[in-house]
DRENPA-3360 file (N, C-alpha, C; in nm, 2 decimals, always signed):
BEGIN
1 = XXXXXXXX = -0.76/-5.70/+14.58/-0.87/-5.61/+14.60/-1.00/-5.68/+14.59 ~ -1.06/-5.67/+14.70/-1.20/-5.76/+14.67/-1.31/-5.67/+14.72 ~ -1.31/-5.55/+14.81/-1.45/-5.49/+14.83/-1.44/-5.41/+14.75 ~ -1.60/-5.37/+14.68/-1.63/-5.29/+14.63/-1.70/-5.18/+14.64 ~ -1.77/-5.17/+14.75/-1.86/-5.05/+14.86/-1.78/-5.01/+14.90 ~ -1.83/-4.85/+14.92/-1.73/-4.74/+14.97/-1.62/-4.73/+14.97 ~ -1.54/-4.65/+15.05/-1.42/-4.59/+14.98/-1.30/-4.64/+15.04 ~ -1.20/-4.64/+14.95/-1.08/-4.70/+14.96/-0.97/-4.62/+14.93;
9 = XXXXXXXX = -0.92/-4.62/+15.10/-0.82/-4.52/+15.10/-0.68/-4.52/+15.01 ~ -0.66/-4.41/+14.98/-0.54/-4.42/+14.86/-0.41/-4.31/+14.92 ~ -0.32/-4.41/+14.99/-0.19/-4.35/+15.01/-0.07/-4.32/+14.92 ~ -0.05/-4.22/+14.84/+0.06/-4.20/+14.74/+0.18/-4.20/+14.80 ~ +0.32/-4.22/+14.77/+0.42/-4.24/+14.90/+0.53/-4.17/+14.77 ~ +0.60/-4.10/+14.75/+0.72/-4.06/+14.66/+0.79/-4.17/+14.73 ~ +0.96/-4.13/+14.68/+1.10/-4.25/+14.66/+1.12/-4.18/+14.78 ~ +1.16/-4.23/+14.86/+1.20/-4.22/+15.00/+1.36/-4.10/+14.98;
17 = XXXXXXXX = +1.40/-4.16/+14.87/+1.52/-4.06/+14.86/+1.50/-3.95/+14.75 ~ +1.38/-3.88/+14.76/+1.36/-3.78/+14.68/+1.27/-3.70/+14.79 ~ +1.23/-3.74/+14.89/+1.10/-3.70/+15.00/+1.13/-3.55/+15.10 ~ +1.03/-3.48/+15.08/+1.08/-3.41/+15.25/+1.22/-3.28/+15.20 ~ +1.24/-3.26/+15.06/+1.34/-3.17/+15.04/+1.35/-3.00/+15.13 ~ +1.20/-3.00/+15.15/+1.17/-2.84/+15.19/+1.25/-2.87/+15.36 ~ +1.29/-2.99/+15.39/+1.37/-2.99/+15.53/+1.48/-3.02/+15.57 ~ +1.56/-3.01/+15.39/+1.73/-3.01/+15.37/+1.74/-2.92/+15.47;
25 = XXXXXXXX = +1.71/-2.79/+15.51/+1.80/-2.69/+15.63/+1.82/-2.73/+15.73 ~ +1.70/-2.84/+15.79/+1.71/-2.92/+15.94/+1.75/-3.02/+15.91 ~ +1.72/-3.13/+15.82/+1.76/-3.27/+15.86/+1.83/-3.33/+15.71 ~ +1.93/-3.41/+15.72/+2.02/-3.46/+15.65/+1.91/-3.55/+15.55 ~ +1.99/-3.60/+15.47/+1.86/-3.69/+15.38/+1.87/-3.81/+15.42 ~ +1.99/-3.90/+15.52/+1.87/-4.03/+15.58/+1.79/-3.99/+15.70 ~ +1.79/-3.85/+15.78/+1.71/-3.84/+15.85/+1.63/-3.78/+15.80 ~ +1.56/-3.74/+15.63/+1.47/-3.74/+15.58/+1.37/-3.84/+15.58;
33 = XXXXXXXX = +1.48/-3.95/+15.52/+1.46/-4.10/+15.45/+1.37/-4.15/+15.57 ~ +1.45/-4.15/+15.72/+1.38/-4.18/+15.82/+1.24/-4.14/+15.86 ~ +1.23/-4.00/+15.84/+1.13/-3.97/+15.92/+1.00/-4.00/+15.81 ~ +1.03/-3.99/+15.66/+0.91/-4.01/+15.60/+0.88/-4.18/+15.64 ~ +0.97/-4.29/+15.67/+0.91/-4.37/+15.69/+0.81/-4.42/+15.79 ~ +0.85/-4.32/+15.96/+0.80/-4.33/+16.02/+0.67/-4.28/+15.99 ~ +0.68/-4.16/+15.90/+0.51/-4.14/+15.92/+0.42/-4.21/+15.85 ~ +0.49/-4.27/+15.70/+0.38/-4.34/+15.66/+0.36/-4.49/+15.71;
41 = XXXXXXXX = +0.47/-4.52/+15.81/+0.37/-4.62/+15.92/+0.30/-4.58/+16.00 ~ +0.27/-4.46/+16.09/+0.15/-4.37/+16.14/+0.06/-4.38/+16.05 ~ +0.13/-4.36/+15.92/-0.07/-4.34/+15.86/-0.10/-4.46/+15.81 ~ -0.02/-4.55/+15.80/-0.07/-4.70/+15.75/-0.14/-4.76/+15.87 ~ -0.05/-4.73/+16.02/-0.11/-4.78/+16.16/-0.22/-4.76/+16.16 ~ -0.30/-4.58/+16.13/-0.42/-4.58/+16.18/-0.52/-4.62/+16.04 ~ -0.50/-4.61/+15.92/-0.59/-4.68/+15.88/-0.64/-4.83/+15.91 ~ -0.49/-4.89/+15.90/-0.53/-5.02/+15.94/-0.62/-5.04/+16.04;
49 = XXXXXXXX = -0.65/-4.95/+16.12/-0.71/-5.00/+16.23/-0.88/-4.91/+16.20 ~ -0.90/-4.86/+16.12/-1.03/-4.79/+16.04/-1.08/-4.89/+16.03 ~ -1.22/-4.91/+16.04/-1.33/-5.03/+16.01/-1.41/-4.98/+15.92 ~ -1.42/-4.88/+15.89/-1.52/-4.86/+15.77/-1.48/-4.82/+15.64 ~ -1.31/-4.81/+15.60/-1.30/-4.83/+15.50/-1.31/-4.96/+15.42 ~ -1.34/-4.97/+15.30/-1.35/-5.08/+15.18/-1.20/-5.14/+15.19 ~ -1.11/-5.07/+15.16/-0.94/-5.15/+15.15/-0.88/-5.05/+15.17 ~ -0.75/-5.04/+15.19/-0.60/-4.94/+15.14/-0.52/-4.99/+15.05;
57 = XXXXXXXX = -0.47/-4.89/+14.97/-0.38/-4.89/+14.89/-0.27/-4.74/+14.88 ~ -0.16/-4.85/+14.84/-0.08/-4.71/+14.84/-0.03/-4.76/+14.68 ~ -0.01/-4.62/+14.62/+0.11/-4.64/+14.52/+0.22/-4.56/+14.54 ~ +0.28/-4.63/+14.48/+0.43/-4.60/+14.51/+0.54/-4.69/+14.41 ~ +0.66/-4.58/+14.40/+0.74/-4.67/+14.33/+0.89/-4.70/+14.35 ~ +0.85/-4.69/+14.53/+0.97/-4.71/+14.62/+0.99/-4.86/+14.71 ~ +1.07/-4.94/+14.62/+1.03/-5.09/+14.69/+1.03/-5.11/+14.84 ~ +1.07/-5.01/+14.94/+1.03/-5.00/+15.06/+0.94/-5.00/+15.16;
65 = XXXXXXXX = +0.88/-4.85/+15.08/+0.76/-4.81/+15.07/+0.66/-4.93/+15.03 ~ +0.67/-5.01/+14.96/+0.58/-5.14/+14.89/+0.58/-5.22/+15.02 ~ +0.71/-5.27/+15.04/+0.71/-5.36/+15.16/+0.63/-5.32/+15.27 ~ +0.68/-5.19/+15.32/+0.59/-5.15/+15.46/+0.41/-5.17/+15.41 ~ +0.37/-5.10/+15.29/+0.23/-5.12/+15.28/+0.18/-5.25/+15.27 ~ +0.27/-5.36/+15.22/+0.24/-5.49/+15.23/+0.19/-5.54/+15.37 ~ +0.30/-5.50/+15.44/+0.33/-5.60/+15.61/+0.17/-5.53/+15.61 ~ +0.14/-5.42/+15.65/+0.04/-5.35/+15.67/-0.07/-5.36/+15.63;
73 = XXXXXXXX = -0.09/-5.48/+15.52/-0.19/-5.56/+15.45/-0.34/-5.45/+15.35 ~ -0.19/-5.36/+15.29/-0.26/-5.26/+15.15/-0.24/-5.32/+15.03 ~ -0.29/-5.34/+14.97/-0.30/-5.33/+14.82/-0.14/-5.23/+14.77 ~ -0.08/-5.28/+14.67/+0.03/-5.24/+14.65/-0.04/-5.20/+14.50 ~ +0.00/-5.08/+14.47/-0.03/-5.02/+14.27/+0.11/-4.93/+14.25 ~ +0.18/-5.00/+14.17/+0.33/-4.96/+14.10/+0.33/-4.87/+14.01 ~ +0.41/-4.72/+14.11/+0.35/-4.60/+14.02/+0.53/-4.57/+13.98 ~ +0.48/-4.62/+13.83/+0.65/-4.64/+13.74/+0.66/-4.54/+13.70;
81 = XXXXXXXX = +0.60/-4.41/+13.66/+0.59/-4.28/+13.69/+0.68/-4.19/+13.73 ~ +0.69/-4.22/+13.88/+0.70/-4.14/+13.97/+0.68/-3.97/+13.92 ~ +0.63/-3.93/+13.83/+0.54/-3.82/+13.83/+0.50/-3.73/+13.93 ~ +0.51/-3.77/+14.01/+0.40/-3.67/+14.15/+0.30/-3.67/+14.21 ~ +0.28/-3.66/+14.29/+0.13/-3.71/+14.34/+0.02/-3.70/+14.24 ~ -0.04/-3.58/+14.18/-0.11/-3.59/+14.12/-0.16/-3.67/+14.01 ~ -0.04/-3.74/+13.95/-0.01/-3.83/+13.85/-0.04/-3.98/+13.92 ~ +0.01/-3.98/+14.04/+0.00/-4.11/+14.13/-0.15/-4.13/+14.13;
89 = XXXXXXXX = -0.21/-4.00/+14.19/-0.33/-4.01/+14.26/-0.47/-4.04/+14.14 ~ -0.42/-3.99/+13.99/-0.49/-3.98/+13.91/-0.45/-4.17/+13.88 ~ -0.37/-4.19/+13.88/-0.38/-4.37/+13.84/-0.43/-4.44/+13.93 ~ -0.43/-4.41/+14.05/-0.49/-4.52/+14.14/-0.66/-4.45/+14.11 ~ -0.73/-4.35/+14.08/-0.83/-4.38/+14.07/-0.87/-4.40/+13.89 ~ -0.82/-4.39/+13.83/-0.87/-4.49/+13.70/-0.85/-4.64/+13.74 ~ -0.75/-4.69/+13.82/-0.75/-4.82/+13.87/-0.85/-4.87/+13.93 ~ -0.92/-4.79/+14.05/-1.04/-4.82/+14.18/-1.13/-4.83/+14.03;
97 = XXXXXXXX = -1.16/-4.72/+13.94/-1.27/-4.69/+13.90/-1.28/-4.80/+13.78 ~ -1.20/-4.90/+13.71/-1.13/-5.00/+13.62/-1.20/-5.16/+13.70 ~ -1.14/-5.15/+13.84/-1.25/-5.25/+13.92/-1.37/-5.24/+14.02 ~ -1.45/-5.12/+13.98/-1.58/-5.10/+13.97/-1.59/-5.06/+14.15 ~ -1.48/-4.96/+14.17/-1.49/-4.97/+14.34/-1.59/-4.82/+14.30 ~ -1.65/-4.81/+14.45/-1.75/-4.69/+14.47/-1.64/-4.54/+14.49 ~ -1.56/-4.56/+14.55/-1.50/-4.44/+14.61/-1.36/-4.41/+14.62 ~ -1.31/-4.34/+14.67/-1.13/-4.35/+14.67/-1.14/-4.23/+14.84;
105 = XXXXXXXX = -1.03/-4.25/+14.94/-1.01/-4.11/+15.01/-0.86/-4.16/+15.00 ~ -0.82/-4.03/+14.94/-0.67/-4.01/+14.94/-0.65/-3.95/+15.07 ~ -0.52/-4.00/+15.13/-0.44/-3.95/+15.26/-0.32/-3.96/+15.22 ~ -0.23/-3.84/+15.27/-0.07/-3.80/+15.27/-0.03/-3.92/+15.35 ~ +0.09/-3.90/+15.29/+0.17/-4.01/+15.38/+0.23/-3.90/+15.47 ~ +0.22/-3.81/+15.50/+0.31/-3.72/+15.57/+0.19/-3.65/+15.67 ~ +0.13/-3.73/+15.73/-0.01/-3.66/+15.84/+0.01/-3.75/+15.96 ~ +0.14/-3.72/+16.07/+0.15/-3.87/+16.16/+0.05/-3.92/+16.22;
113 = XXXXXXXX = -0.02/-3.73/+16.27/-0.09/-3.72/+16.40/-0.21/-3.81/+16.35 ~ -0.25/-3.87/+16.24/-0.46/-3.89/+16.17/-0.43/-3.99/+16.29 ~ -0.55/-4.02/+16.31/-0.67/-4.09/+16.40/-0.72/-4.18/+16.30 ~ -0.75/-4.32/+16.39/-0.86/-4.39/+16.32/-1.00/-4.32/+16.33 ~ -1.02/-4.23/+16.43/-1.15/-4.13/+16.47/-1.17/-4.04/+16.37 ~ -1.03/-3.95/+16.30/-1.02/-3.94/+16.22/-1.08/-3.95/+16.04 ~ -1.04/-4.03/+16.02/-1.10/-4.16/+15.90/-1.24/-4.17/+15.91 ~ -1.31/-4.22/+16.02/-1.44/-4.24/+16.06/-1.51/-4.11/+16.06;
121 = XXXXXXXX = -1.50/-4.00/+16.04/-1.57/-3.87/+16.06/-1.58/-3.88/+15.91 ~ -1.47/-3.88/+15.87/-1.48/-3.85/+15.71/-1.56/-3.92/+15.65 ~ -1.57/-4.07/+15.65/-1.64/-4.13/+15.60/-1.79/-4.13/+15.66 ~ -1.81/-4.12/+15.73/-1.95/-4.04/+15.83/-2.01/-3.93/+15.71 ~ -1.93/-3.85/+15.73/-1.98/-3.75/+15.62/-1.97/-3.72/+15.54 ~ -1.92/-3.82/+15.43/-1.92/-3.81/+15.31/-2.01/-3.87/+15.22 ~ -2.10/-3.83/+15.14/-2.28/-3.85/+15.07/-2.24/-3.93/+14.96 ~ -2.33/-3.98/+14.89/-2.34/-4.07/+14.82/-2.26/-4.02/+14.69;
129 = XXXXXXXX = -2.25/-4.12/+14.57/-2.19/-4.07/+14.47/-2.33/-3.99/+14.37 ~ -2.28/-3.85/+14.30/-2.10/-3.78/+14.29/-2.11/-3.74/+14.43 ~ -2.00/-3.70/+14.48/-1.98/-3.64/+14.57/-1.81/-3.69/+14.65 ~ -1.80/-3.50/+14.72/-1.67/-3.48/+14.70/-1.67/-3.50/+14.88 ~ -1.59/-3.46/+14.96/-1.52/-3.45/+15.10/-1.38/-3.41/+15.12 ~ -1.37/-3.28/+15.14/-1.19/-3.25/+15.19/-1.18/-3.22/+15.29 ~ -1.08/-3.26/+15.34/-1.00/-3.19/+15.47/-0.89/-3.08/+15.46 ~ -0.90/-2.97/+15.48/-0.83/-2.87/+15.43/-0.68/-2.88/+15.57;
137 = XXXXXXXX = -0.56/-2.87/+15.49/-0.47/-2.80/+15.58/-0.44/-2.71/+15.64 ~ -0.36/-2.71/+15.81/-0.43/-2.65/+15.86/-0.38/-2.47/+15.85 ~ -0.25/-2.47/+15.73/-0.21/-2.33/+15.73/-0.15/-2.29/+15.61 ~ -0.17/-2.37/+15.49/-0.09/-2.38/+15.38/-0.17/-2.39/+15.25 ~ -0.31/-2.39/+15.25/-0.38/-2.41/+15.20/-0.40/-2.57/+15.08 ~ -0.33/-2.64/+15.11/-0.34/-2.76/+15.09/-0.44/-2.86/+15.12 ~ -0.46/-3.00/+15.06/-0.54/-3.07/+15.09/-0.49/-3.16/+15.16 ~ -0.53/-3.21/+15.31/-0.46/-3.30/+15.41/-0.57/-3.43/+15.36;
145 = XXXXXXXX = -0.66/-3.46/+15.28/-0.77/-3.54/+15.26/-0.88/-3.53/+15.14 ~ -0.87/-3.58/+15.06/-0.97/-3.58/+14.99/-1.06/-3.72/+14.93 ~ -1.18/-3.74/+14.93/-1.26/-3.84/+14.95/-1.36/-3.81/+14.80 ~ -1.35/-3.87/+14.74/-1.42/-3.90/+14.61/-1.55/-4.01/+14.56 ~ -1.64/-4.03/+14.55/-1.72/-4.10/+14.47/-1.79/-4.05/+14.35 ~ -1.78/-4.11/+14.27/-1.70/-4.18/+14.20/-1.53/-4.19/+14.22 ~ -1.45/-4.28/+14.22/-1.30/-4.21/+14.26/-1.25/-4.11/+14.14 ~ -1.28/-4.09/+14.03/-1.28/-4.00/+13.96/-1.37/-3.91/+13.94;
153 = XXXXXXXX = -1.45/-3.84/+14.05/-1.53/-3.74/+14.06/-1.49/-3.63/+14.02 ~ -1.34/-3.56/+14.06/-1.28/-3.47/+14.01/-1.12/-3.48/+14.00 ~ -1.09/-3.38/+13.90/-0.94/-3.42/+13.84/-0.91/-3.39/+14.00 ~ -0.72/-3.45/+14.06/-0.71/-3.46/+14.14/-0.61/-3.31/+14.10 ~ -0.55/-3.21/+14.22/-0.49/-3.10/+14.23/-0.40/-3.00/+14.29 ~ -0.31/-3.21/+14.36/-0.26/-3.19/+14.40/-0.13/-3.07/+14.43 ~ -0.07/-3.00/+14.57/+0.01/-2.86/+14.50/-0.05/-2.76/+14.62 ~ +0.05/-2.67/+14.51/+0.03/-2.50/+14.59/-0.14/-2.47/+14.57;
161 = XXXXXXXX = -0.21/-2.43/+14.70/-0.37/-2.38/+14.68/-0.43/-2.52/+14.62 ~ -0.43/-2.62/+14.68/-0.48/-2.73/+14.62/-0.61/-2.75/+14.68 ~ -0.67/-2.71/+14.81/-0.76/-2.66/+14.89/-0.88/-2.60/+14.77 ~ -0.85/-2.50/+14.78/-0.94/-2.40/+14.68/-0.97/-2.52/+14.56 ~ -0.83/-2.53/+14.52/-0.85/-2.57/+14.36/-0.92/-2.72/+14.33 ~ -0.91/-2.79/+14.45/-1.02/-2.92/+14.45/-1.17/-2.84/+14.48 ~ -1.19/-2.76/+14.57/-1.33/-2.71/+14.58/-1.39/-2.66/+14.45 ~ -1.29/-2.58/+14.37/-1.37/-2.50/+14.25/-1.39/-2.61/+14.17;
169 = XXXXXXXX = -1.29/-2.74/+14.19/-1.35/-2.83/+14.04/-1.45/-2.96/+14.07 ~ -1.47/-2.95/+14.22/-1.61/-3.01/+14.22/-1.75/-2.92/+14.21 ~ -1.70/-2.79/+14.24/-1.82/-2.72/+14.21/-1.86/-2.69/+14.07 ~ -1.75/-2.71/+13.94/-1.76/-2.71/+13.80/-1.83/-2.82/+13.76 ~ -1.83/-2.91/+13.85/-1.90/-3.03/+13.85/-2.06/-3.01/+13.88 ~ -2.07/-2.96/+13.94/-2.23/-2.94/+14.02/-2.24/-3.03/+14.15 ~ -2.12/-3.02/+14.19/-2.11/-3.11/+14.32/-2.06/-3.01/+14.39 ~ -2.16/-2.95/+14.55/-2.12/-2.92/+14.66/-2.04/-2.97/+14.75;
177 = XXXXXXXX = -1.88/-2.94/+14.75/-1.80/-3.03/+14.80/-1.84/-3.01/+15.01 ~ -1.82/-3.12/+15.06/-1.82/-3.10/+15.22/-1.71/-3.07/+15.24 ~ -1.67/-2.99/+15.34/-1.56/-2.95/+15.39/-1.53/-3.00/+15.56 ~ -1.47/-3.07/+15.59/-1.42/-3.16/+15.72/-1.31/-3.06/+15.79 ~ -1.32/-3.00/+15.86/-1.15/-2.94/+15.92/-1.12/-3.03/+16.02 ~ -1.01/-3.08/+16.05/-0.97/-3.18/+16.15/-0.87/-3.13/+16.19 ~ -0.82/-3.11/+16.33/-0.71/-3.08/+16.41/-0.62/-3.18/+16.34 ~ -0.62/-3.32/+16.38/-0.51/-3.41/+16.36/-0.41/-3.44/+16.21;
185 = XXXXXXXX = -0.57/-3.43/+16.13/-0.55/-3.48/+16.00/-0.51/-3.35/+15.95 ~ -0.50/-3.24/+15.98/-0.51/-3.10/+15.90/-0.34/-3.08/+15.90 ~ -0.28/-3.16/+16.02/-0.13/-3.12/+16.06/-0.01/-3.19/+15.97 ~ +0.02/-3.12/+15.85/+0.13/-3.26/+15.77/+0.24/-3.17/+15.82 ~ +0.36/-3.28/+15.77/+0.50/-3.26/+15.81/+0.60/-3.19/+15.65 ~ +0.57/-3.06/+15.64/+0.64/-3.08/+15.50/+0.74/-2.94/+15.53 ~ +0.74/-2.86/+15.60/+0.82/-2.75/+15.59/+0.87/-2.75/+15.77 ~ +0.98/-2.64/+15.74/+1.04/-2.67/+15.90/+0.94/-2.59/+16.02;
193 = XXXXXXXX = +0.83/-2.49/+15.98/+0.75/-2.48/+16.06/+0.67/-2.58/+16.12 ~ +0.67/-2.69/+16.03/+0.55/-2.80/+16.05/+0.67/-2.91/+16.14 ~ +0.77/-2.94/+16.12/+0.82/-2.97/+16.21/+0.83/-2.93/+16.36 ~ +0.91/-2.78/+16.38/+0.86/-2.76/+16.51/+0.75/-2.73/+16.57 ~ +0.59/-2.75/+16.48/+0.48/-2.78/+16.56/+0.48/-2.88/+16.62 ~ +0.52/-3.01/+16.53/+0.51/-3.12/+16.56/+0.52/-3.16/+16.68 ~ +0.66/-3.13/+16.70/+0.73/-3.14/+16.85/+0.73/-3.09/+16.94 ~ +0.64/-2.96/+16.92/+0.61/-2.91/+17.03/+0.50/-2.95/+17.14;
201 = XXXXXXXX = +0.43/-3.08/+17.08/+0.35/-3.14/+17.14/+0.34/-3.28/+17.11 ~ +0.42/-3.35/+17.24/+0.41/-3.50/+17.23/+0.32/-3.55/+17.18 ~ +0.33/-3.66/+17.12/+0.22/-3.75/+17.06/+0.33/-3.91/+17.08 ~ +0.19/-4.05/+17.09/+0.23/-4.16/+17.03/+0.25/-4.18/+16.94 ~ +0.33/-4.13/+16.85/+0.37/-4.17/+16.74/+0.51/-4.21/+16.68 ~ +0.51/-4.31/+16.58/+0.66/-4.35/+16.55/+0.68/-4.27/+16.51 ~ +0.63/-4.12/+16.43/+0.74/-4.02/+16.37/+0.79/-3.95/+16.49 ~ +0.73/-3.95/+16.65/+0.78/-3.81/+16.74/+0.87/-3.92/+16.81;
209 = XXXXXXXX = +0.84/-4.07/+16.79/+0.97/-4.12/+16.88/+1.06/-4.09/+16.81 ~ +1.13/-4.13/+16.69/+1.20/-4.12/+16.60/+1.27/-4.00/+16.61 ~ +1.22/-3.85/+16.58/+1.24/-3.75/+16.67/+1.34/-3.73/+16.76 ~ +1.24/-3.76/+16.87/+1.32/-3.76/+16.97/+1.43/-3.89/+16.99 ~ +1.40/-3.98/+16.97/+1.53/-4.07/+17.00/+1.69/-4.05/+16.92 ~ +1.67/-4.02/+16.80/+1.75/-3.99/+16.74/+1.86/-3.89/+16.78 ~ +1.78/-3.75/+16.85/+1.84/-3.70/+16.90/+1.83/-3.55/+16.79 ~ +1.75/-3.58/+16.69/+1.74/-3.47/+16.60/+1.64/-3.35/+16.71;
217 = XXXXXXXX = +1.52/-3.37/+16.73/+1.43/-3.28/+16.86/+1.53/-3.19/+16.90 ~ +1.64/-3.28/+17.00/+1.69/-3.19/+17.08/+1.81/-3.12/+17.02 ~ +1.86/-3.17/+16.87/+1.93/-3.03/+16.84/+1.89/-2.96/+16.76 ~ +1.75/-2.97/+16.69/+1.66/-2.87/+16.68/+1.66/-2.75/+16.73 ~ +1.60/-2.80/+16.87/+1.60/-2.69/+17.01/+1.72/-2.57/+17.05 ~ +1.82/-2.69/+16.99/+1.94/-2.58/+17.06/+1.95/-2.44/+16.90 ~ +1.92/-2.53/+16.81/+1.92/-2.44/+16.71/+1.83/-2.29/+16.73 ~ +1.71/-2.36/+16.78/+1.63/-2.26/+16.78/+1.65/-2.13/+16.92;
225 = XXXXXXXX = +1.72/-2.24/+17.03/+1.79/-2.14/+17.11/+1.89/-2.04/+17.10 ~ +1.95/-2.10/+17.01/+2.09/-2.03/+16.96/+2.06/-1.94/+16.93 ~ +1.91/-1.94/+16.79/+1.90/-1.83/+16.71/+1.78/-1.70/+16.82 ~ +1.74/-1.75/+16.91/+1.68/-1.69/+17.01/+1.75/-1.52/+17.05 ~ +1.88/-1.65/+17.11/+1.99/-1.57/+17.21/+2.09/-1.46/+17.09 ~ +2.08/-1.48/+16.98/+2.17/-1.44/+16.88/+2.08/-1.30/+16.85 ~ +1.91/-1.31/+16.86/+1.84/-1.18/+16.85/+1.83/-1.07/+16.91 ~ +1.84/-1.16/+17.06/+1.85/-1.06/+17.18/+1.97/-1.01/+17.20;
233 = XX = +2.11/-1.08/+17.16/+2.23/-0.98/+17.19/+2.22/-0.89/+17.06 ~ +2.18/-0.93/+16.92/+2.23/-0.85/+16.84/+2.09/-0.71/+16.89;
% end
């Protein structure tokens, strides 16, 4: 870790074989295992390619997970934990804030669609320290982004209503948090609705090839046909 201006994105990654449970009904657990990997190479892809962040880092305590953030040239932080995001996300910023970095923006590992255009808006509008920046999700009330200076500006909250509940605890703070809505970044992959959005609209991405090559897409489809045709006779 060597910059210390502005903000350094912080990817939390769970154990690849604990990931993605809410999509046992659709997909088996190595085509869990799969698909979380593909996405957090999407979101490792497009940060990597962000110019105006400070560094990336992911923690994690999946030696997989380590490797991919490695090739991808993040900062690796060993979360021995495994606790939960919030626990993750709370040690990587006593860490940032331990080597005197300015900022933290946490990103899901489960957002295929983010843009490096993306990243760059956020950091566009995010104000000097204290000060907060979220990206709200786009149907679940969750936080698809949250951007911190100090990286400990506010407890992190992560979870059910986590949206809300990061806004009320920067405003306990006296910090007017910014609020960013973003098409791309607002889209995560965690329940089987968010699946068949996903695929309802191609994208370049290693999670929609995967998808589709696999062959999971298309018996998705028939599922959803099946249960179509099953409404209309009954």
């Amino acid at each position: 870790m060597s910059a210390s201006h502005g903000l350094w994105a912080v990817v939390p990654v769970k154990l690849f074989a604990r990931t993605k449970r809410r999509l046992m009904p659709q997909l088996a657990i190595h085509e869990r295992e799969a698909l979380a990997r593909a996405m957090l190479a999407d979101v490792l892809s497009a940060l990597a390619r962000t110019l105006s962040l400070a560094g990336i880092m992911v923690i994690t305590g999946d030696a997989d997970a380590a490797a991919m953030a490695q090739q991808a040239g993040a900062f690796v932080l060993v979360d021995a934990e495994n606790a939960g995001t919030a626990a993750a996300v709370t040690q990587a910023a006593r860490h940032l804030a331990a080597a005197g970095r300015d900022g933290m923006l946490v990103i899901p590992a489960d957002v295929p669609l983010i843009t490096p255009a993306d990243v760059e808006m956020i950091v566009a509008a995010h104000r000097a320290a204290p000060s907060v920046t979220l990206v709200p999700a786009s149907i679940d009330g969750g936080t698809n982004a949250l951007a911190c200076s100090p990286p400990g500006a506010v407890p992190v909250c992560f979870g059910d209503d986590s949206f809300r509940r990061h806004r009320e605890a920067a405003r306990a703070r006296g910090i007017e948090p910014q609020i960013l809505p973003l098409e791309h970044l607002g889209n995560d992959i965690d329940r089987p609705d968010d699946l068949a959005t996903f695929l309802s609209r191609p994208s370049p991405t290693q999670s929609y090839a995967y998808l589709t090559t696999s062959g999971i897409a298309e018996r998705l489809r028939h599922v959803s046909q099946d249960r179509r045709d099953a409404c209309r006779a009954g």
